[in-house]
C-alpha positions in Angstrom: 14.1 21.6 42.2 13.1 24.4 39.3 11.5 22.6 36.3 14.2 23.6 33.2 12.8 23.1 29.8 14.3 24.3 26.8 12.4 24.4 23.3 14.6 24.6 19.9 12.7 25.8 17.3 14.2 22.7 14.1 13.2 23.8 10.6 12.6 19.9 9.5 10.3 18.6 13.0 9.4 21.7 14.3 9.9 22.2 17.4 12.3 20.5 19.5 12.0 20.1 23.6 14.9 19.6 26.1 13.8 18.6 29.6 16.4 17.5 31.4 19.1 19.6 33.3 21.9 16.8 32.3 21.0 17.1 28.5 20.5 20.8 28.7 24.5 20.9 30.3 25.6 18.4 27.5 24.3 20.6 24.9 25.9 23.9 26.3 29.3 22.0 26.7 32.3 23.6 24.4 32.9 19.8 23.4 29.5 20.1 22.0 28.7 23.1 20.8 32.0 22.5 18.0 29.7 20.9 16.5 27.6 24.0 15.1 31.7 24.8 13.3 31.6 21.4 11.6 29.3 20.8 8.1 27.2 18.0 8.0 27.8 17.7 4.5 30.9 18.9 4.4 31.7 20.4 0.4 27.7 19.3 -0.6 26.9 23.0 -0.7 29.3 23.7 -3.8 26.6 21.9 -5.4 23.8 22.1 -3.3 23.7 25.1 -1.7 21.7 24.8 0.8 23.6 22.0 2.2 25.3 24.5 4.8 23.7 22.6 8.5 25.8 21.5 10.5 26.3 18.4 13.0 24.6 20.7 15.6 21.7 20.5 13.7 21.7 16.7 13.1 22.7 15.7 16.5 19.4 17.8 17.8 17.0 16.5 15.2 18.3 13.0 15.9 17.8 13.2 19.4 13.9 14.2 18.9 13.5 11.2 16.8 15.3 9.1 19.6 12.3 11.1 21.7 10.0 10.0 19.5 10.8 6.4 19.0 10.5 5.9 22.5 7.4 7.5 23.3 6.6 4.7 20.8 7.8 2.0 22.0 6.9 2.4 25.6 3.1 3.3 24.4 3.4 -0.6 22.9 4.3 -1.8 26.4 8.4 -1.9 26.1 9.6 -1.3 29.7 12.0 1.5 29.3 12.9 3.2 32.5 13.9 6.8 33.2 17.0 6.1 33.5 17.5 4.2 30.0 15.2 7.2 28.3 17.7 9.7 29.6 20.9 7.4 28.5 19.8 6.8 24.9 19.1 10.4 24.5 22.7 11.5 25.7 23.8 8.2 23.6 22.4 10.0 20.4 23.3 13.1 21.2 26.8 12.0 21.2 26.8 9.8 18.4 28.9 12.3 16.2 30.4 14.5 18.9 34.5 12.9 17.4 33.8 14.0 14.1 36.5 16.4 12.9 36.8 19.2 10.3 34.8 18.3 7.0 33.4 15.1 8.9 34.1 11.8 6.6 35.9 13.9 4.1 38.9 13.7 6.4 38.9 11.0 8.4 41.8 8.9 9.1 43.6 11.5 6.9 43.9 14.3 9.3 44.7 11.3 12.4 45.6 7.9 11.1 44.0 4.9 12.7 41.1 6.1 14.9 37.8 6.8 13.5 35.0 9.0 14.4 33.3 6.9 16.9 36.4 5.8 19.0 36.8 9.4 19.1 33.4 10.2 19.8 33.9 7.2 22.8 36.9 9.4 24.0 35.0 12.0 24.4 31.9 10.1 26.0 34.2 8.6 28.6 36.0 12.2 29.3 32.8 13.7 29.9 31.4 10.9 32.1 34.1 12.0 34.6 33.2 15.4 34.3 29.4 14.7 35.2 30.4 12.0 38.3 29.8 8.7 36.1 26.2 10.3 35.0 26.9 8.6 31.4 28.3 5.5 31.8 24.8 3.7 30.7 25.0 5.9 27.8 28.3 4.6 27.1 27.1 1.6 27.6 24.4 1.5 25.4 26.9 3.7 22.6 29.0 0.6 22.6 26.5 -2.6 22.8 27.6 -3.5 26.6 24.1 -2.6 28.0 21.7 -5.5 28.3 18.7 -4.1 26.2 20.2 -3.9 22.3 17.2 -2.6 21.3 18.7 0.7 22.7 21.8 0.7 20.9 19.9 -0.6 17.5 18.1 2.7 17.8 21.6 4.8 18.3 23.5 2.2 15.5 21.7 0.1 13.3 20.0 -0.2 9.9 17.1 1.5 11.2 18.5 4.0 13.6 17.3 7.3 14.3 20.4 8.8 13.1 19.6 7.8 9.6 16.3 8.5 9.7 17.8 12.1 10.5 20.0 12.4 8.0 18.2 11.7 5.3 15.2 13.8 6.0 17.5 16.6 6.8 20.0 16.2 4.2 17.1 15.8 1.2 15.3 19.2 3.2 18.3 21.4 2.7 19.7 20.3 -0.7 15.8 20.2 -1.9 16.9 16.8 -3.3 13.1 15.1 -2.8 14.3 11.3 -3.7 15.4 11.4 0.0 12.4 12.2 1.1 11.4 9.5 4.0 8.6 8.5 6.2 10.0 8.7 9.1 6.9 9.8 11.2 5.0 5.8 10.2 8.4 4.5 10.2 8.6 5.3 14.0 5.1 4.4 14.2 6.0 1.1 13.2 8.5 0.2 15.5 8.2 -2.6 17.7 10.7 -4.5 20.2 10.4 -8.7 20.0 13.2 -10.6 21.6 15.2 -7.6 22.6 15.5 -7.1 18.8 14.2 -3.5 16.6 11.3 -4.8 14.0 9.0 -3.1 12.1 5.3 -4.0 11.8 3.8 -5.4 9.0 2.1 -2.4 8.0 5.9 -0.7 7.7 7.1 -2.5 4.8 6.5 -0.3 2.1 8.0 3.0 4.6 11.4 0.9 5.0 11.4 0.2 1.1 11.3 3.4 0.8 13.6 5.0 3.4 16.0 2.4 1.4 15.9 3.4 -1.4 15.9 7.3 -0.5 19.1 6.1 0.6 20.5 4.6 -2.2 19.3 7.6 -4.5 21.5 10.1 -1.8 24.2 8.4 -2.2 24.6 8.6 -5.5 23.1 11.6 -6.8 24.4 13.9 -3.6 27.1 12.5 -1.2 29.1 10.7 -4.0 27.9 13.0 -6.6 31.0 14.0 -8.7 31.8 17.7 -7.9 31.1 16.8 -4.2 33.7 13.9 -4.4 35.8 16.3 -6.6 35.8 18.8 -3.3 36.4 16.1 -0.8 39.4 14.7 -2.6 40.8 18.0 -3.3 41.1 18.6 -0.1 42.5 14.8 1.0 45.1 16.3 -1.1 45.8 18.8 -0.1 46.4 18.0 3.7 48.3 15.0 2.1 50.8 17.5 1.1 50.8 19.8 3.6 52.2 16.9 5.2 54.9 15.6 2.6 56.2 19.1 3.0 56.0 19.3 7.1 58.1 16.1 6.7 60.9 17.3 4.3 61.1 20.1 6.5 59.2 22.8 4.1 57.2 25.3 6.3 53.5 24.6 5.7 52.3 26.3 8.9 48.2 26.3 9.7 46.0 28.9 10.7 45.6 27.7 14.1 47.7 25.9 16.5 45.4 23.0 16.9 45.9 22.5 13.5 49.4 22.6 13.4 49.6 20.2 16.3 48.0 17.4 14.4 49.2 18.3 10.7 52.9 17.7 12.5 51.7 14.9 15.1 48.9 13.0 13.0 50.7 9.5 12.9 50.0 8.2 16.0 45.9 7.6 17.2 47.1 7.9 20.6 47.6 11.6 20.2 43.8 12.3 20.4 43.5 10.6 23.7 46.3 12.4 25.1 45.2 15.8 23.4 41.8 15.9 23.1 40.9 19.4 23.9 43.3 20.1 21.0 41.3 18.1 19.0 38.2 19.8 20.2 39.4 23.0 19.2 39.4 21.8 15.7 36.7 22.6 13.2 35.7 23.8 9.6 37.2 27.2 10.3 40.8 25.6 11.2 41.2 24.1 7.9 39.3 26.4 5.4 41.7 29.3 7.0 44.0 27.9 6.6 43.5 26.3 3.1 43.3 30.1 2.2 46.2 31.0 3.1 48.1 28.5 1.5 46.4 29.6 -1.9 49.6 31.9 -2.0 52.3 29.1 -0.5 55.3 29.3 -2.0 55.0 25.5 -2.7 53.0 25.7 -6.1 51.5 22.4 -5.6 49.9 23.2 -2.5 49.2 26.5 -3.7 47.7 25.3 -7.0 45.3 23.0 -4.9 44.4 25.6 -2.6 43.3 27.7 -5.3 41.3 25.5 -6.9 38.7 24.5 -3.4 38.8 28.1 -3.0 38.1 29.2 -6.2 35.7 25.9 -7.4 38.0 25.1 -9.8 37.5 21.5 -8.9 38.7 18.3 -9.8 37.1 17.1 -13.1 35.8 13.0 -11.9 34.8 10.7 -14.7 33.1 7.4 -12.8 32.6 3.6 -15.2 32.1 0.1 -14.0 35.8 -0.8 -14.8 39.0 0.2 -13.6 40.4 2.7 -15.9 43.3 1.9 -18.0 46.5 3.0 -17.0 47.7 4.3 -20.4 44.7 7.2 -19.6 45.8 7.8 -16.1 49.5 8.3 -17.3 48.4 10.7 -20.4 46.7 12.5 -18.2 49.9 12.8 -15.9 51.7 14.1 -18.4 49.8 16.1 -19.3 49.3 18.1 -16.1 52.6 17.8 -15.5 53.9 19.8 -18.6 51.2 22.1 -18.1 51.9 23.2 -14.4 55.9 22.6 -15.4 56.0 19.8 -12.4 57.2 15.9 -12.3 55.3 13.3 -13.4 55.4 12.3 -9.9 54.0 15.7 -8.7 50.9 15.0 -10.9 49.8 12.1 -8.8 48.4 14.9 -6.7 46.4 16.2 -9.4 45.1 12.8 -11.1 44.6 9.6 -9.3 42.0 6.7 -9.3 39.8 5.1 -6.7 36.4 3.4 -5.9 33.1 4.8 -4.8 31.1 1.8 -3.3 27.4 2.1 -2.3 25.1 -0.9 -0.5 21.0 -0.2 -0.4 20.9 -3.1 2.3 23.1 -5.4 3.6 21.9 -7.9 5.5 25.1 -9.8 6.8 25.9 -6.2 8.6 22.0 -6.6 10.6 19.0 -7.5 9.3 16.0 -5.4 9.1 12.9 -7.6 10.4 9.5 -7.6 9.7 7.0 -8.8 12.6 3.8 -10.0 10.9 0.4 -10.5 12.9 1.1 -14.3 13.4 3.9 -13.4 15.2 6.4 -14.5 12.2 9.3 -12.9 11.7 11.1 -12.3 8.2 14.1 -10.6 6.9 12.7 -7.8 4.9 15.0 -9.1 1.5 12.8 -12.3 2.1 9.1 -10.8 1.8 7.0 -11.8 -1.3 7.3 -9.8 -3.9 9.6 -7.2 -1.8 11.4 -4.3 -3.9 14.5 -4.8 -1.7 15.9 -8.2 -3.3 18.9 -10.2 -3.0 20.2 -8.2 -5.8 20.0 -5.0 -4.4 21.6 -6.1 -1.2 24.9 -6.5 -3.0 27.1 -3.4 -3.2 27.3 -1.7 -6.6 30.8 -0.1 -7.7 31.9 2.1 -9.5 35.5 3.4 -10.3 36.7 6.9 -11.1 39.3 9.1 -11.9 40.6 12.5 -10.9 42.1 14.7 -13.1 42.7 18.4 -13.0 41.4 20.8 -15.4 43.4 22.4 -17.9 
């Protein structure tokens, strides 16, 4: 059989190399290559920008870490078989392949009730039949039913290689450095006891860090105000596309993928039963079509549209307590009396929420440290250790939308 190597040339790792004829088919398939239409950061680069790779991008540069971490562990004696390498590559390669347009910006808005990875499952499983039951390990390993968890820990878990990818990438393309990690000792550090992901002694201060990079990229880029102001303009919007659809006001998409879900989006099942539909859906779907509403008849939609096309974006004001309701309502009224609409219409235009962020939680899975003795720890639990019990707690903060006048 010809040898068939592929090598991606990846502005963060270098280069990247694909040696399998499965992966290579994977990569080339239509339900992957969406992907390259779908942001990874969906509205970051109206602050950032940068920010414009997509999940292509991080699906690839995950998958050479997965490479990587492997390489790794198998140097350190873990038995990994050729079979299992090949699975938990497809297994990361996958990861993200349900995402829809704008990624988390839409989810269970655009389809109620099913979330990214039960639509990334879908998609798993559909193409397992495709490929004669080649991926059912990687299934298998996606969704915690293969007997080696150390596999899926590296696909899903506090130190998984999909993480490690996005934060590197996302800090390397907005030029944000506090997301800077090490990911190359992190993955040096790895180590497999009792079936379970640790890290070795030496690692401690490299998973501080890739914690805290996390916690600083929450805050000062994926729930960074304007970003936020983007995302929820958009919620919005598609929120009303939909009130209208269902008074029977015309609010027809750009494409007819759209269109099916805008008028079909209450039942999960749909996806199932339509999913090259839903794999017809990307960025380009909604921002077409958010474009074209900009001149809707409807002038709420129209006034929303305008303003994500435009940047004219919603004005966010984030505090540690919920804001009063006297301020929410002023700001109601005002709107309304300056876009000559109901109070009730101005709920589109100001509304409150919460914007929660966790640097580590260790009731979700615990990040261990193997020390020499052969002790393990919980890395909260380490003398003197920067990540406490107070900063496993999640912090909160509440915030208001309100249009600009």
């Amino acid at each position: 059989m010809t040898f068939v190597r592929k090598i991606i040339n990846d502005p963060v790792y270098g280069f990247i190399t694909i040696d399998h004829p499965l992966l290579l088919s994977i990569i080339a398939h239509p339900y992957y290559q969406r992907l390259r239409r779908i942001h990874q950061m969906a509205f970051a680069h109206l602050v950032y920008p940068g920010a414009v790779h997509s999940r292509l991008h991080h699906s690839l540069g995950a998958f050479h870490l997965m490479t990587c971490a492997l390489n790794e562990l198998k140097n350190k004696g873990t038995v990994v078989t050729p079979e299992e390498e090949l699975s938990a590559k497809i297994a990361i390669l996958l990861h993200d392949v349900g995402h829809g347009p704008y990624s988390h910006a839409l989810e269970n808005e655009l389809i109620h009730g099913i979330d990214h990875e039960a639509i990334s499952l879908l998609i798993m499983q559909t193409l397992n039949e495709e490929y004669d039951q080649q991926l059912q390990t990687a299934i298998d390993i996606f969704t915690d039913n293969y007997p080696k968890h150390f596999l899926h820990q590296l696909v899903s878990g506090q130190l998984d290689v999909d993480r490690m990818d996005y934060l590197s990438r996302d800090s390397f393309f907005t030029g944000v450095s506090e997301g800077v990690i090490s990911y190359d000792r992190i993955l040096k550090m790895l180590v497999v006891k009792n079936d379970e992901l640790m890290i070795e002694e030496k690692g401690i201060y490299s998973i501080e860090k890739f914690l805290v990079a996390r916690r600083l990229m929450y805050w000062q880029v994926y729930l960074h105000k304007a970003v936020m102001g983007a995302e929820m303009l958009l919620v919005r919007i598609i929120q009303r596309a939909k009130d209208l659809i269902k008074k029977n006001i015309p609010a027809i998409a750009a494409t007819e993928s759209l269109n099916f879900f805008l008028n079909n989006s209450g039942d999960p099942k749909f996806v199932g039963q339509h999913l090259d539909k839903f794999c017809n859906l990307d960025d380009y779907d909604v921002m077409c079509t958010i474009k074209n509403w900009s001149s809707h008849p409807d002038k709420i939609l129209s006034a929303l549209c305008r303003s994500l096309v435009d940047r004219r974006l919603l004005k966010i004001r984030l505090q540690t307590e919920p804001f009063n309701e006297k301020l929410v309502e002023e700001k109601r009224c005002e709107v309304a009396k300056s876009l000559h609409i109901s109070e009730k219409e101005a709920e589109y235009f100001v509304f409150t929420g919460e914007a929660i962020n966790t640097t580590y939680d260790p009731s979700d899975e615990r990040i261990n440290i193997l020390f020499k003795n052969e002790s393990v720890k919980d890395i909260s639990q380490i003398d003197n250790a920067l990540i406490h019990q107070q900063l496993s707690g999640p912090v909160k903060k509440y915030y208001i939308c309100y249009y600009r006048l």
